[in-house]
C-alpha positions in Angstrom: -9.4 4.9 -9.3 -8.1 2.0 -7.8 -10.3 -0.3 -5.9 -9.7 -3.2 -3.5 -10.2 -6.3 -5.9 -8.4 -4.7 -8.7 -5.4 -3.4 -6.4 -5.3 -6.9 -5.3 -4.9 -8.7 -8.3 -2.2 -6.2 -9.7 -0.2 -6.6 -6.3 -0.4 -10.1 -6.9 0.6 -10.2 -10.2 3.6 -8.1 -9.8 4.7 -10.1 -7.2 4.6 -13.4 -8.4 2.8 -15.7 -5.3 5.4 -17.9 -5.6 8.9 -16.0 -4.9 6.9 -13.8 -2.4 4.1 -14.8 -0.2 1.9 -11.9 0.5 -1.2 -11.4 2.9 -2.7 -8.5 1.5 -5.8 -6.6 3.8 -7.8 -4.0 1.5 -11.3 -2.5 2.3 -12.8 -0.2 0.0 -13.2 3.9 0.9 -17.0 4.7 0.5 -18.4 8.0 1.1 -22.0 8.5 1.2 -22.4 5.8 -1.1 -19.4 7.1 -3.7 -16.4 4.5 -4.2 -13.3 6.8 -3.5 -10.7 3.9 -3.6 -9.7 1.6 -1.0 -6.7 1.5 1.9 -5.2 -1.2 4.0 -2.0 -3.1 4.5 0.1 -5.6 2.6 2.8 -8.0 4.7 5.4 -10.1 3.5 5.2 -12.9 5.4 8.6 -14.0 5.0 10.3 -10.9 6.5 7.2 -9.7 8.3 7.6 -6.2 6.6 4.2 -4.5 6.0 3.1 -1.7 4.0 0.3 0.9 4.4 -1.7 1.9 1.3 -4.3 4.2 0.7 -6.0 5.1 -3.2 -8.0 7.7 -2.3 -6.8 11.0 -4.5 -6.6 14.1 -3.0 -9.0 16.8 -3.9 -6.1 19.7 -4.9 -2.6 20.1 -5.1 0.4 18.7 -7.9 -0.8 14.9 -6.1 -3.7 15.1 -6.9 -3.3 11.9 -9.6 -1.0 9.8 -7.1 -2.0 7.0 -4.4 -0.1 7.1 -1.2 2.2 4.3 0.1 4.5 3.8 3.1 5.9 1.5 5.8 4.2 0.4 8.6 5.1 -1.6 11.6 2.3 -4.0 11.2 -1.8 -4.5 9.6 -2.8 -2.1 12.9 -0.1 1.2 12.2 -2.0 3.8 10.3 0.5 6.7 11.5 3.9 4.8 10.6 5.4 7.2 13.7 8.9 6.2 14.8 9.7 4.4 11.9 12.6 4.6 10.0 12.1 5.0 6.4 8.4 5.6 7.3 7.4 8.9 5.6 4.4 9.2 2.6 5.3 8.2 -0.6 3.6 8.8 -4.1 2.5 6.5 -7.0 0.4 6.8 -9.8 -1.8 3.6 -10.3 -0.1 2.2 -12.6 2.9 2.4 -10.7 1.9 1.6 -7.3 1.8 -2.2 -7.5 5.3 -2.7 -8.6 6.8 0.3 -6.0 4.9 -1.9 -2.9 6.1 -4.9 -4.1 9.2 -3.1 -4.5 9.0 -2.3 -0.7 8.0 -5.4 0.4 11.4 -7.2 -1.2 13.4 -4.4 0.7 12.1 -4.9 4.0 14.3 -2.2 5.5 13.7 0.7 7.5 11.5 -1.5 10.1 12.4 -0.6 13.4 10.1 -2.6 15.4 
């Protein structure tokens, strides 16, 4: 399980601060007390482009080891609706720092 601090520092260090300058927004997901994982939204501030996260693994199904990642039009979309480009996609952990960063470099499908 990913957490906010942790996700943080991986993000960071798979971006390298100085080619990409990132504001990165992350709040733990805590359920009665539980840790879950954390969500919230990485911008490149270069290119404005933004990404939604969110750790928290779902209870059943074949993603049930994978964090969720897309586009979205800025740190207040939670939907990503009438975006191009702006459908779910799946990471494991270990994968999910360099696939945002990944994102973030792209900056396409931003229809704003």
């Amino acid at each position: 399980m990913l957490l906010a601090t942790k996700l943080k520092n991986r993000i960071l260090l798979a971006a390298k601060p100085e080619d990409l300058p990132l504001k990165i927004e992350l709040k733990n997901i805590v359920i009665n007390g539980v840790k879950r994982g954390c969500s919230g939204f990485v911008t490149n501030m270069q290119t404005g482009s933004c990404v939604y996260i969110d750790t928290e693994k779902l209870v059943y199904g074949p993603l049930s080891d994978k964090c969720m990642y897309r586009y979205a039009r800025d740190n207040k979309d939670y939907s990503s609706n009438c975006l191009q480009n702006g459908w779910n996609r799946w990471a494991t952990d270990e994968e999910l720092p360099k696939q945002v960063v990944g994102l973030l470099r792209e900056g396409i499908g931003i229809v704003r």
